[in-house]
C-alpha positions as MATLAB code, in Angstrom:
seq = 'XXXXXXXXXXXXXXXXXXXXXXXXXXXXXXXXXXXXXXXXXXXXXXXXXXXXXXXXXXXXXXXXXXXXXXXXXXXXXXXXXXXXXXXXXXXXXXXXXXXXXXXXXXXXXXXXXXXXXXXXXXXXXXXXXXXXXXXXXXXXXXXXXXXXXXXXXXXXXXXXXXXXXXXXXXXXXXXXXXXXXXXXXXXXXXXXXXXXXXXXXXXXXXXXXXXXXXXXXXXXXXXXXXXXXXXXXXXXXXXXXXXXXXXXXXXXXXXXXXXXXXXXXXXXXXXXXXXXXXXXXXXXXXXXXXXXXXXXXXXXXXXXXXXXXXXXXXXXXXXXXXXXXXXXXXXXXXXXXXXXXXXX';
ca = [
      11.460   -2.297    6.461;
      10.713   -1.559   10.200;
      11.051   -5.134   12.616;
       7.931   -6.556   13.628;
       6.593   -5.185   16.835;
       4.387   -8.327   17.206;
       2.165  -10.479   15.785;
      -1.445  -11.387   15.672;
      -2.571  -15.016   16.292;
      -4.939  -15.692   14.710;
      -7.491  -18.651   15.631;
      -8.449  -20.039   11.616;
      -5.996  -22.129   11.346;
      -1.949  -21.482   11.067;
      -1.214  -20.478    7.756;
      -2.724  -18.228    5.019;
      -3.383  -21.564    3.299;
      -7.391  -21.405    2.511;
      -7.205  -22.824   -1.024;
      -9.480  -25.576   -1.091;
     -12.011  -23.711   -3.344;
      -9.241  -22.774   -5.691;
      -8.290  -23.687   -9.325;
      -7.004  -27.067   -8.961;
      -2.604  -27.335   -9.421;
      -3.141  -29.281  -11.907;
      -4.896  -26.644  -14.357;
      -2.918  -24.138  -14.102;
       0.048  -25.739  -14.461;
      -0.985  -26.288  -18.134;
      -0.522  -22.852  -18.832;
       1.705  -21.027  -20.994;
       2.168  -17.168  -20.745;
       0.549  -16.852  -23.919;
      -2.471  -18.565  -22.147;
      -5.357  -16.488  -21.120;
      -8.298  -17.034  -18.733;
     -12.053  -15.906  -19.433;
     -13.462  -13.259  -17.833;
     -15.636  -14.886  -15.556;
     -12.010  -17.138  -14.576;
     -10.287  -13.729  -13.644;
     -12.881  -12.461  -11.586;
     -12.949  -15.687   -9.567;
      -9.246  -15.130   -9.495;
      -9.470  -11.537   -9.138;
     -12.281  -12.542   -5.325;
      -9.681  -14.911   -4.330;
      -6.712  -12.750   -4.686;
      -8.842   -9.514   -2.345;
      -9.069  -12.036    0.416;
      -7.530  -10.816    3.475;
      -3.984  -12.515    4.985;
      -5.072  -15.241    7.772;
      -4.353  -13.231   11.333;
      -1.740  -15.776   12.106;
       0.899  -14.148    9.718;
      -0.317  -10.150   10.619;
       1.994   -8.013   12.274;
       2.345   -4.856   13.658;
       4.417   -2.026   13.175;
       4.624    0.949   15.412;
       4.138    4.500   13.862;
       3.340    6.969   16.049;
       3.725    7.370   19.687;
       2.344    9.514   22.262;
       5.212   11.965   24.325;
       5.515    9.517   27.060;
       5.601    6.655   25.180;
       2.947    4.737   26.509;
       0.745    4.566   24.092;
       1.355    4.153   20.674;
      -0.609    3.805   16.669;
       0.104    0.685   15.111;
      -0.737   -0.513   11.612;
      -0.942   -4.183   10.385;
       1.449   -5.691    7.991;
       2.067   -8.708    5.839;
       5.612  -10.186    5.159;
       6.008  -10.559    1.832;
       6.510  -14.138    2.038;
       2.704  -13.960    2.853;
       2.072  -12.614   -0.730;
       4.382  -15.497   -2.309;
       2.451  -17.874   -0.205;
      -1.312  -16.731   -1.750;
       0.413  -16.498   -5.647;
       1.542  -19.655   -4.882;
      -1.372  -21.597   -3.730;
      -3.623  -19.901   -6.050;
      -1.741  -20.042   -9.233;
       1.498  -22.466   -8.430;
       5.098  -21.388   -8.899;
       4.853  -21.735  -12.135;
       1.536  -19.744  -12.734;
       3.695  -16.275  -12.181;
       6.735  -14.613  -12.101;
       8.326  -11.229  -10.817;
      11.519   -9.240  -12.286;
      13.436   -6.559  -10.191;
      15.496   -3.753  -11.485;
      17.782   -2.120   -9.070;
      18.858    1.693   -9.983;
      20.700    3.805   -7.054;
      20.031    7.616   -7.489;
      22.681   10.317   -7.065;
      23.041   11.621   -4.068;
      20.791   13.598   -2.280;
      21.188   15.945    1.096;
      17.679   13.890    3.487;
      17.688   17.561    5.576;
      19.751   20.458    6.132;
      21.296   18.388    9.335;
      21.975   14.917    7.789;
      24.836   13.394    5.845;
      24.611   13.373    1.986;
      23.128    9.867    0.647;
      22.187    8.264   -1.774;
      18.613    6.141   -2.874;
      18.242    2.748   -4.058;
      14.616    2.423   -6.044;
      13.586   -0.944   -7.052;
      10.935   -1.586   -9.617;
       9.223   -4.884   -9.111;
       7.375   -6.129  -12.687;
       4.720   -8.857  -11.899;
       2.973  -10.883  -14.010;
       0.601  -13.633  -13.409;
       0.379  -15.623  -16.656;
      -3.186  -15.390  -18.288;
      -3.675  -12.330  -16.653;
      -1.396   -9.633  -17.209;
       1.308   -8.270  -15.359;
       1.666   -5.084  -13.157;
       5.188   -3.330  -12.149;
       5.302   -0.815   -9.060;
       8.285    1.049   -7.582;
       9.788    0.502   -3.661;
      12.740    3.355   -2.505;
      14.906    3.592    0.561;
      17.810    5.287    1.796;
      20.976    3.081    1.233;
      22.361    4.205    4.501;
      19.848    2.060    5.826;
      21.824   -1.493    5.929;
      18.543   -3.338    4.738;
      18.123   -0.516    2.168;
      17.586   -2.672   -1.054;
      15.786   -5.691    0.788;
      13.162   -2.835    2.098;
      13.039   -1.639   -1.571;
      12.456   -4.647   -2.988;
       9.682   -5.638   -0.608;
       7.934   -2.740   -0.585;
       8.074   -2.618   -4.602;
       6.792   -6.755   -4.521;
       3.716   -5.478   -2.419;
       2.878   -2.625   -4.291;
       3.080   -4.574   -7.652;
       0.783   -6.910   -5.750;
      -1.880   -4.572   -4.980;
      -2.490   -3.488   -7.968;
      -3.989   -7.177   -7.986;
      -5.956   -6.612   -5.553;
      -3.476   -8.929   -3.445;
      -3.461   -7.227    0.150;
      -4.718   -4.360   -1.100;
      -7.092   -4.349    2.127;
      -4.424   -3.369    4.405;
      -4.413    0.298    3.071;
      -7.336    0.718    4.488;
      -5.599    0.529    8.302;
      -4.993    4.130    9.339;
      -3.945    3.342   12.587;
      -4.879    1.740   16.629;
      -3.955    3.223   19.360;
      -2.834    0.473   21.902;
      -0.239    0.462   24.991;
       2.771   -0.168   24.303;
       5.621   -1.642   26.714;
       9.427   -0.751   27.277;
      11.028   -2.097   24.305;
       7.528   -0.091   22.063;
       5.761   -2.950   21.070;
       2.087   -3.655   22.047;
       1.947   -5.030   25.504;
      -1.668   -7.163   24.495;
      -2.221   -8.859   21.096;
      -3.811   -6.490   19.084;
      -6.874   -7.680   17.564;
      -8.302   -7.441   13.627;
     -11.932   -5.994   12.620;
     -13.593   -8.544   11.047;
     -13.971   -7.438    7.539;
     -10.109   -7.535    7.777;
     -10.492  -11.456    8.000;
     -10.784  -14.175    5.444;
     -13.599  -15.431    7.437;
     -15.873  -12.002    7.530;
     -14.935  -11.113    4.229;
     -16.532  -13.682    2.676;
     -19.433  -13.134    4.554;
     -19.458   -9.397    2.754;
     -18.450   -7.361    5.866;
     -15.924   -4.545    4.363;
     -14.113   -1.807    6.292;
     -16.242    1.635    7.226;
     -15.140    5.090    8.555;
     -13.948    4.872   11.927;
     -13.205    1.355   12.097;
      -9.515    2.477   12.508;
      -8.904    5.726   13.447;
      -8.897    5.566   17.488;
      -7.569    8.473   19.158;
      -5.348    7.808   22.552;
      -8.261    9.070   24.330;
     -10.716    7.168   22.847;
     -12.777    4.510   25.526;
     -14.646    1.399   24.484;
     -17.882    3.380   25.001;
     -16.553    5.937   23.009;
     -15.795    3.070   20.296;
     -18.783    1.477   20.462;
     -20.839    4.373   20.095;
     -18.980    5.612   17.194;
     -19.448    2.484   15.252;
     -23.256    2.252   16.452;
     -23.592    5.825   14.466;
     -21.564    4.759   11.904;
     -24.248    1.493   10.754;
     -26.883    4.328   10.626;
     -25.624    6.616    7.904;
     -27.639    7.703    5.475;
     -26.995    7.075    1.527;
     -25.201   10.153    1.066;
     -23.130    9.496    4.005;
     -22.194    5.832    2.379;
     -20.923    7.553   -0.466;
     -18.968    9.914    1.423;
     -17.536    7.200    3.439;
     -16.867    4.596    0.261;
     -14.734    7.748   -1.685;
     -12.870    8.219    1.959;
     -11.696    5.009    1.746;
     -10.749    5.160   -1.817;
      -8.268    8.000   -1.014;
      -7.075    6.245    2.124;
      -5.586    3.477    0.258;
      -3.680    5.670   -2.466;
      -1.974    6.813    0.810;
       0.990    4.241    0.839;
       1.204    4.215   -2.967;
       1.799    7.742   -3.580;
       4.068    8.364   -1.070;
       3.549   10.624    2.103;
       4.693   13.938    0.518;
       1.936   13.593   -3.078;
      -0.313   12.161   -0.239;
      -0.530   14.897    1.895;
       0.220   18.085   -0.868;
      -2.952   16.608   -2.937;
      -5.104   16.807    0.011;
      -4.187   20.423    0.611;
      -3.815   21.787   -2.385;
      -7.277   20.763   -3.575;
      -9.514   20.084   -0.245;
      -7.095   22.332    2.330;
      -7.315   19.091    4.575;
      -4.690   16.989    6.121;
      -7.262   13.703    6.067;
     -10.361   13.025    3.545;
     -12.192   12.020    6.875;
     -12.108   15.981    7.475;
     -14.108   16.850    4.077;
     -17.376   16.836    4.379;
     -18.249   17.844    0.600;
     -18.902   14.719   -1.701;
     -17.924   16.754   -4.507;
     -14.446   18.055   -3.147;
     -14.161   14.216   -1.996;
     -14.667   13.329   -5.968;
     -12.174   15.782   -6.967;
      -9.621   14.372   -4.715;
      -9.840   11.070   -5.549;
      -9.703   11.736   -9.324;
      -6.391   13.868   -8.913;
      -4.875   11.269   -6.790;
      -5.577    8.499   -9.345;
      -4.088   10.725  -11.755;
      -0.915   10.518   -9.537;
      -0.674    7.248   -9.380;
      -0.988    6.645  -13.019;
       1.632    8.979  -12.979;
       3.820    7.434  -10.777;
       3.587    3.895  -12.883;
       4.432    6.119  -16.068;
       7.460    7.320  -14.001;
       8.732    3.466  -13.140;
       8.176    2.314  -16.686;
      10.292    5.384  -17.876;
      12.835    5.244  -15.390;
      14.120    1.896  -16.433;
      14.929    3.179  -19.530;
      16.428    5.991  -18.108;
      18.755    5.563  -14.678;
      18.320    7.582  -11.802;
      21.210    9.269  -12.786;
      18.648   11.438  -15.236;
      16.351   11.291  -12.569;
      18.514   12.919  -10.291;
      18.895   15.876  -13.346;
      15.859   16.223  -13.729;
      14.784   16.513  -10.179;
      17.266   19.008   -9.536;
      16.351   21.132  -12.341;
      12.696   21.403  -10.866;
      14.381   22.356   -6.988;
      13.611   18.887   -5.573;
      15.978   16.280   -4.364;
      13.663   13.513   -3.734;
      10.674   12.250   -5.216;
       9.409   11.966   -1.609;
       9.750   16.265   -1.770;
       6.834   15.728   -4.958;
       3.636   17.441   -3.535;
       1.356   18.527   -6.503;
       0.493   16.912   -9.953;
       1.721   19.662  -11.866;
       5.067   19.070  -10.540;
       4.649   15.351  -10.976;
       3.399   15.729  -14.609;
       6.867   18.219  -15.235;
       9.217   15.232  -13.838;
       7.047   12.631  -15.730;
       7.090   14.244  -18.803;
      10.564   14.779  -18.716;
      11.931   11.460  -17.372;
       9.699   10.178  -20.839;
      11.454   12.299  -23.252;
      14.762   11.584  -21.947;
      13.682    7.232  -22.412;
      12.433    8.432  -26.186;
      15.555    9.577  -26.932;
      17.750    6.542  -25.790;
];
Protein backbone atom coordinates (compact mmCIF):
# COMPACT_ATOMS: atom_id res chain seq x y z
CA UNK A 1 0.00 0.00 0.00
CA UNK A 2 1.16 3.51 -1.18
CA UNK A 3 2.50 5.94 2.15
CA UNK A 4 0.21 8.48 3.16
CA UNK A 5 0.62 11.72 1.35
CA UNK A 6 -1.24 13.51 4.22
CA UNK A 7 -3.94 13.61 6.29
CA UNK A 8 -7.19 15.33 6.87
CA UNK A 9 -8.00 16.89 10.30
CA UNK A 10 -10.85 16.72 10.91
CA UNK A 11 -12.75 19.12 13.51
CA UNK A 12 -15.56 16.26 15.21
CA UNK A 13 -13.60 15.15 17.53
CA UNK A 14 -10.17 12.91 17.29
CA UNK A 15 -11.08 9.54 16.70
CA UNK A 16 -13.64 7.57 14.61
CA UNK A 17 -15.16 6.83 18.03
CA UNK A 18 -19.04 8.01 17.59
CA UNK A 19 -20.62 5.03 19.37
CA UNK A 20 -22.74 6.42 21.89
CA UNK A 21 -25.98 5.40 20.04
CA UNK A 22 -24.65 1.92 19.61
CA UNK A 23 -25.59 -1.57 20.97
CA UNK A 24 -24.39 -1.41 24.40
CA UNK A 25 -20.76 -3.85 25.12
CA UNK A 26 -22.49 -5.51 27.25
CA UNK A 27 -25.12 -7.16 24.72
CA UNK A 28 -23.18 -8.21 22.40
CA UNK A 29 -20.81 -9.71 24.29
CA UNK A 30 -23.49 -12.35 25.12
CA UNK A 31 -23.31 -13.64 21.83
CA UNK A 32 -22.34 -16.82 20.45
CA UNK A 33 -21.69 -17.33 16.64
CA UNK A 34 -24.62 -19.38 16.50
CA UNK A 35 -26.47 -16.18 17.74
CA UNK A 36 -28.44 -14.20 15.31
CA UNK A 37 -29.89 -10.66 15.34
CA UNK A 38 -33.48 -9.65 13.94
CA UNK A 39 -33.86 -7.94 11.03
CA UNK A 40 -34.73 -4.71 12.21
CA UNK A 41 -31.15 -5.27 14.67
CA UNK A 42 -29.09 -5.73 11.36
CA UNK A 43 -30.33 -2.88 9.66
CA UNK A 44 -29.53 -0.66 12.64
CA UNK A 45 -26.23 -2.41 12.42
CA UNK A 46 -26.14 -2.48 8.81
CA UNK A 47 -26.80 2.31 9.15
CA UNK A 48 -24.12 2.26 11.64
CA UNK A 49 -21.62 0.26 9.81
CA UNK A 50 -22.26 2.87 6.17
CA UNK A 51 -21.22 5.72 8.36
CA UNK A 52 -18.36 7.50 6.99
CA UNK A 53 -14.58 7.37 8.84
CA UNK A 54 -14.29 10.68 11.16
CA UNK A 55 -11.88 13.17 8.87
CA UNK A 56 -9.30 12.95 11.56
CA UNK A 57 -8.08 9.41 10.43
CA UNK A 58 -8.59 10.23 6.27
CA UNK A 59 -5.69 10.30 4.19
CA UNK A 60 -4.62 10.92 0.96
CA UNK A 61 -2.94 9.14 -1.60
CA UNK A 62 -1.59 10.59 -4.76
CA UNK A 63 -2.65 9.00 -8.16
CA UNK A 64 -2.22 10.95 -10.91
CA UNK A 65 -0.12 13.88 -11.64
CA UNK A 66 -0.03 16.49 -14.15
CA UNK A 67 3.56 16.61 -16.52
CA UNK A 68 5.06 19.18 -14.35
CA UNK A 69 4.14 17.88 -11.32
CA UNK A 70 2.39 20.55 -9.80
CA UNK A 71 -0.71 19.50 -9.59
CA UNK A 72 -1.83 16.29 -8.77
CA UNK A 73 -5.48 13.78 -8.20
CA UNK A 74 -5.71 12.50 -4.89
CA UNK A 75 -8.16 10.01 -3.42
CA UNK A 76 -9.05 9.53 0.32
CA UNK A 77 -8.15 6.51 2.28
CA UNK A 78 -8.74 4.75 5.54
CA UNK A 79 -6.01 2.68 7.41
CA UNK A 80 -7.27 -0.36 8.15
CA UNK A 81 -6.85 0.07 11.72
CA UNK A 82 -9.79 2.55 11.11
CA UNK A 83 -12.02 -0.46 10.08
CA UNK A 84 -10.84 -2.54 13.31
CA UNK A 85 -11.60 0.53 15.27
CA UNK A 86 -15.61 0.80 13.95
CA UNK A 87 -15.96 -3.44 14.28
CA UNK A 88 -14.70 -2.88 17.43
CA UNK A 89 -16.77 -0.24 18.97
CA UNK A 90 -19.80 -1.43 17.32
CA UNK A 91 -19.68 -5.07 17.95
CA UNK A 92 -16.53 -5.58 20.57
CA UNK A 93 -13.57 -7.83 19.89
CA UNK A 94 -15.35 -10.49 20.54
CA UNK A 95 -18.48 -9.71 18.32
CA UNK A 96 -16.21 -10.71 15.03
CA UNK A 97 -13.45 -12.30 13.65
CA UNK A 98 -11.33 -12.38 10.32
CA UNK A 99 -9.17 -15.44 8.79
CA UNK A 100 -6.40 -14.87 6.10
CA UNK A 101 -5.12 -17.35 3.64
CA UNK A 102 -1.90 -16.54 1.99
CA UNK A 103 -1.27 -18.35 -1.59
CA UNK A 104 1.81 -16.95 -3.81
CA UNK A 105 1.14 -17.53 -7.61
CA UNK A 106 3.76 -18.77 -10.08
CA UNK A 107 5.55 -16.50 -11.64
CA UNK A 108 4.50 -14.15 -13.99
CA UNK A 109 6.55 -11.70 -16.62
CA UNK A 110 4.55 -7.69 -15.15
CA UNK A 111 5.68 -6.36 -19.00
CA UNK A 112 7.85 -7.24 -21.74
CA UNK A 113 10.67 -4.90 -19.87
CA UNK A 114 10.42 -6.11 -16.21
CA UNK A 115 11.94 -8.95 -14.24
CA UNK A 116 9.89 -12.20 -13.85
CA UNK A 117 7.83 -12.20 -10.38
CA UNK A 118 5.80 -13.65 -8.63
CA UNK A 119 2.07 -12.64 -6.75
CA UNK A 120 1.06 -13.04 -3.30
CA UNK A 121 -3.08 -13.02 -3.11
CA UNK A 122 -4.58 -12.96 0.23
CA UNK A 123 -8.15 -13.86 0.88
CA UNK A 124 -9.52 -12.17 3.94
CA UNK A 125 -12.90 -14.24 5.37
CA UNK A 126 -14.93 -11.94 7.74
CA UNK A 127 -17.54 -12.68 9.81
CA UNK A 128 -19.42 -10.67 12.25
CA UNK A 129 -21.24 -13.13 14.53
CA UNK A 130 -25.14 -12.90 14.14
CA UNK A 131 -24.69 -11.66 10.89
CA UNK A 132 -22.87 -13.58 8.49
CA UNK A 133 -19.57 -13.42 7.20
CA UNK A 134 -18.09 -12.10 3.85
CA UNK A 135 -14.46 -13.12 2.34
CA UNK A 136 -12.80 -10.82 -0.46
CA UNK A 137 -9.41 -11.19 -2.18
CA UNK A 138 -6.23 -8.40 -1.90
CA UNK A 139 -3.00 -9.17 -4.57
CA UNK A 140 0.38 -7.55 -4.91
CA UNK A 141 3.58 -8.08 -6.45
CA UNK A 142 6.01 -9.77 -3.92
CA UNK A 143 8.83 -7.72 -5.23
CA UNK A 144 7.19 -5.09 -3.48
CA UNK A 145 8.86 -5.46 0.22
CA UNK A 146 5.35 -4.70 1.86
CA UNK A 147 3.84 -7.12 -0.71
CA UNK A 148 1.75 -9.39 1.70
CA UNK A 149 0.96 -6.53 4.34
CA UNK A 150 -0.62 -4.53 1.13
CA UNK A 151 -2.45 -7.83 0.31
CA UNK A 152 -3.74 -8.39 3.38
CA UNK A 153 -5.06 -4.87 3.87
CA UNK A 154 -6.49 -4.42 0.83
CA UNK A 155 -8.29 -8.00 1.13
CA UNK A 156 -9.51 -6.77 5.10
CA UNK A 157 -11.15 -3.66 3.34
CA UNK A 158 -12.69 -5.27 0.63
CA UNK A 159 -14.19 -8.04 2.92
CA UNK A 160 -15.37 -4.98 4.83
CA UNK A 161 -17.26 -3.37 2.19
CA UNK A 162 -19.19 -5.83 1.36
CA UNK A 163 -20.64 -4.64 4.88
CA UNK A 164 -21.17 -1.67 3.89
CA UNK A 165 -18.06 -0.70 6.20
CA UNK A 166 -16.27 2.20 4.15
CA UNK A 167 -17.88 1.32 1.32
CA UNK A 168 -18.41 5.25 0.76
CA UNK A 169 -14.95 5.85 -0.20
CA UNK A 170 -15.46 4.19 -3.69
CA UNK A 171 -17.33 6.75 -4.52
CA UNK A 172 -13.98 9.28 -4.56
CA UNK A 173 -12.83 9.42 -8.18
CA UNK A 174 -10.38 11.86 -7.63
CA UNK A 175 -9.31 16.03 -6.55
CA UNK A 176 -7.15 17.78 -8.21
CA UNK A 177 -5.03 19.83 -5.64
CA UNK A 178 -1.27 21.30 -5.70
CA UNK A 179 1.01 19.36 -4.73
CA UNK A 180 4.62 20.32 -3.25
CA UNK A 181 8.26 18.89 -3.84
CA UNK A 182 8.19 15.73 -2.06
CA UNK A 183 4.11 15.16 -4.14
CA UNK A 184 1.99 15.51 -1.37
CA UNK A 185 -0.78 18.19 -1.11
CA UNK A 186 0.71 21.45 -0.11
CA UNK A 187 -3.01 22.56 1.77
CA UNK A 188 -5.18 20.09 3.74
CA UNK A 189 -7.47 18.77 1.46
CA UNK A 190 -10.92 19.05 2.50
CA UNK A 191 -14.05 16.26 2.54
CA UNK A 192 -17.67 16.90 0.87
CA UNK A 193 -19.97 16.66 3.40
CA UNK A 194 -21.95 13.63 2.63
CA UNK A 195 -18.45 12.03 3.06
CA UNK A 196 -18.80 12.93 6.89
CA UNK A 197 -20.38 11.20 9.81
CA UNK A 198 -21.93 14.43 10.59
CA UNK A 199 -23.77 15.13 6.98
CA UNK A 200 -24.50 11.69 6.52
CA UNK A 201 -26.73 11.44 9.07
CA UNK A 202 -28.35 14.37 8.07
CA UNK A 203 -29.12 12.31 4.55
CA UNK A 204 -26.67 14.28 2.31
CA UNK A 205 -25.09 11.40 -0.09
CA UNK A 206 -22.49 11.86 -2.83
CA UNK A 207 -23.79 13.22 -6.53
CA UNK A 208 -22.08 13.39 -9.99
CA UNK A 209 -19.42 15.80 -10.01
CA UNK A 210 -18.80 16.06 -6.47
CA UNK A 211 -15.33 14.53 -7.28
CA UNK A 212 -14.24 14.63 -10.54
CA UNK A 213 -12.30 18.17 -10.79
CA UNK A 214 -10.24 18.61 -13.72
CA UNK A 215 -6.69 20.60 -13.20
CA UNK A 216 -8.35 23.36 -14.90
CA UNK A 217 -11.27 23.48 -13.09
CA UNK A 218 -11.88 27.14 -10.93
CA UNK A 219 -14.12 27.53 -7.91
CA UNK A 220 -16.64 29.25 -10.22
CA UNK A 221 -16.35 26.54 -12.43
CA UNK A 222 -17.08 24.20 -9.25
CA UNK A 223 -19.67 25.97 -7.96
CA UNK A 224 -21.56 26.23 -10.98
CA UNK A 225 -21.28 22.66 -11.74
CA UNK A 226 -22.72 21.61 -8.49
CA UNK A 227 -25.49 24.48 -8.73
CA UNK A 228 -26.63 22.43 -12.10
CA UNK A 229 -26.11 19.39 -10.60
CA UNK A 230 -29.12 20.09 -7.49
CA UNK A 231 -31.40 20.84 -10.53
CA UNK A 232 -31.53 17.57 -12.40
CA UNK A 233 -34.43 16.26 -13.42
CA UNK A 234 -35.78 12.60 -12.34
CA UNK A 235 -34.33 10.94 -15.17
CA UNK A 236 -31.12 12.61 -14.63
CA UNK A 237 -31.20 11.24 -10.75
CA UNK A 238 -31.40 7.93 -12.05
CA UNK A 239 -28.70 8.34 -14.40
CA UNK A 240 -26.56 9.78 -11.78
CA UNK A 241 -27.59 7.05 -8.81
CA UNK A 242 -26.55 3.92 -11.54
CA UNK A 243 -23.15 6.16 -12.21
CA UNK A 244 -22.33 5.84 -8.90
CA UNK A 245 -23.20 2.27 -8.60
CA UNK A 246 -20.55 1.42 -11.26
CA UNK A 247 -18.05 3.83 -9.73
CA UNK A 248 -17.73 1.87 -6.66
CA UNK A 249 -17.30 -1.70 -8.38
CA UNK A 250 -14.19 0.20 -9.69
CA UNK A 251 -11.66 -0.83 -6.87
CA UNK A 252 -13.30 -4.25 -6.44
CA UNK A 253 -12.96 -5.53 -9.81
CA UNK A 254 -9.75 -4.50 -10.48
CA UNK A 255 -8.61 -1.79 -13.09
CA UNK A 256 -8.26 -4.15 -16.10
CA UNK A 257 -12.41 -5.94 -15.65
CA UNK A 258 -13.07 -2.21 -14.73
CA UNK A 259 -12.14 -0.62 -17.67
CA UNK A 260 -12.71 -3.81 -20.48
CA UNK A 261 -16.53 -3.91 -19.10
CA UNK A 262 -17.00 -0.36 -19.80
CA UNK A 263 -15.79 -0.75 -23.36
CA UNK A 264 -16.85 -3.72 -24.37
CA UNK A 265 -20.49 -2.98 -23.55
CA UNK A 266 -20.88 1.06 -23.42
CA UNK A 267 -17.45 1.87 -25.69
CA UNK A 268 -16.67 4.36 -22.73
CA UNK A 269 -13.70 4.75 -20.56
CA UNK A 270 -16.08 6.36 -17.54
CA UNK A 271 -20.03 5.71 -16.90
CA UNK A 272 -20.07 9.61 -16.41
CA UNK A 273 -19.58 9.56 -20.39
CA UNK A 274 -22.94 7.43 -21.09
CA UNK A 275 -25.66 9.24 -21.41
CA UNK A 276 -28.21 6.22 -22.10
CA UNK A 277 -29.98 4.94 -18.83
CA UNK A 278 -30.41 1.77 -20.47
CA UNK A 279 -26.66 1.13 -21.57
CA UNK A 280 -25.99 2.52 -17.86
CA UNK A 281 -28.36 -0.59 -16.63
CA UNK A 282 -26.58 -2.96 -18.72
CA UNK A 283 -23.30 -2.02 -17.32
CA UNK A 284 -24.00 -2.20 -13.99
CA UNK A 285 -25.67 -5.64 -14.25
CA UNK A 286 -22.50 -7.13 -16.10
CA UNK A 287 -20.24 -5.65 -13.60
CA UNK A 288 -22.17 -7.17 -10.66
CA UNK A 289 -21.95 -10.28 -12.48
CA UNK A 290 -18.11 -9.81 -12.21
CA UNK A 291 -17.93 -9.35 -8.96
CA UNK A 292 -19.97 -12.29 -8.02
CA UNK A 293 -17.58 -13.81 -10.10
CA UNK A 294 -14.65 -12.72 -8.59
CA UNK A 295 -15.98 -13.97 -4.89
CA UNK A 296 -16.70 -17.44 -6.69
CA UNK A 297 -13.01 -17.23 -7.81
CA UNK A 298 -11.61 -16.56 -3.96
CA UNK A 299 -13.84 -19.24 -2.51
CA UNK A 300 -12.45 -21.68 -5.24
CA UNK A 301 -9.04 -20.70 -5.12
CA UNK A 302 -8.52 -21.77 -1.57
CA UNK A 303 -9.25 -25.02 -2.46
CA UNK A 304 -7.16 -24.86 -5.25
CA UNK A 305 -3.49 -22.91 -4.96
CA UNK A 306 -2.43 -20.47 -7.29
CA UNK A 307 -0.31 -22.92 -8.59
CA UNK A 308 -3.66 -24.14 -10.73
CA UNK A 309 -4.40 -20.71 -11.07
CA UNK A 310 -1.36 -19.96 -12.71
CA UNK A 311 -2.40 -23.20 -15.30
CA UNK A 312 -5.23 -22.15 -15.88
CA UNK A 313 -4.46 -18.58 -16.63
CA UNK A 314 -1.89 -19.53 -18.94
CA UNK A 315 -3.97 -21.82 -20.84
CA UNK A 316 -6.46 -18.85 -21.60
CA UNK A 317 -3.09 -16.39 -22.78
CA UNK A 318 -3.20 -14.33 -19.56
CA UNK A 319 -0.63 -14.05 -16.88
CA UNK A 320 -2.45 -12.04 -14.42
CA UNK A 321 -5.82 -11.75 -13.29
CA UNK A 322 -5.21 -7.97 -13.50
CA UNK A 323 -4.85 -8.85 -17.71
CA UNK A 324 -8.95 -10.18 -17.12
CA UNK A 325 -11.02 -7.66 -19.26
CA UNK A 326 -14.40 -9.31 -20.24
CA UNK A 327 -16.87 -11.69 -18.37
CA UNK A 328 -16.62 -14.31 -20.78
CA UNK A 329 -13.07 -14.65 -20.02
CA UNK A 330 -13.77 -14.34 -16.33
CA UNK A 331 -16.59 -16.97 -16.45
CA UNK A 332 -13.77 -19.48 -18.54
CA UNK A 333 -11.14 -18.97 -15.50
CA UNK A 334 -14.03 -19.25 -12.93
CA UNK A 335 -15.42 -22.16 -14.21
CA UNK A 336 -12.31 -23.80 -14.43
CA UNK A 337 -10.58 -22.83 -11.15
CA UNK A 338 -14.24 -24.63 -9.74
CA UNK A 339 -13.79 -27.84 -11.43
CA UNK A 340 -10.29 -28.17 -10.55
CA UNK A 341 -11.60 -27.48 -6.29
CA UNK A 342 -14.46 -30.34 -7.21
CA UNK A 343 -12.05 -32.62 -7.98
CA UNK A 344 -9.67 -32.25 -4.89
Amino acid sequence: MSPPNGRTNGTEGGADQPNRHWPPPTVLLGMSPATQFTPEQIKTLVVELELPFNPSVIEWRVTNTTKDKRRGQVIPYADQRAYTDRLNAIFTPAGWTRRYTVHTSANFQRDKDQKTVAKVFVTCDLSIFGIGSHSATGEEWTDDDNAGTSAEAQAFKRACSCFGLGRYLYYFTGTWVDLDTRKRPKERVGLAGWATPAGWKQGLRPRQGDDQQSPQTTDDGAAASRKQAGHESAGQGERTNLVRQIEALAEPLGRGLYRGLLKSVARAWKPDQIPDIAILQRVLVNMQSAERGLLRLSAALEKTGTETLGRILYSVNIRSLNEVNSLETLQKIVQALEAKAGAT
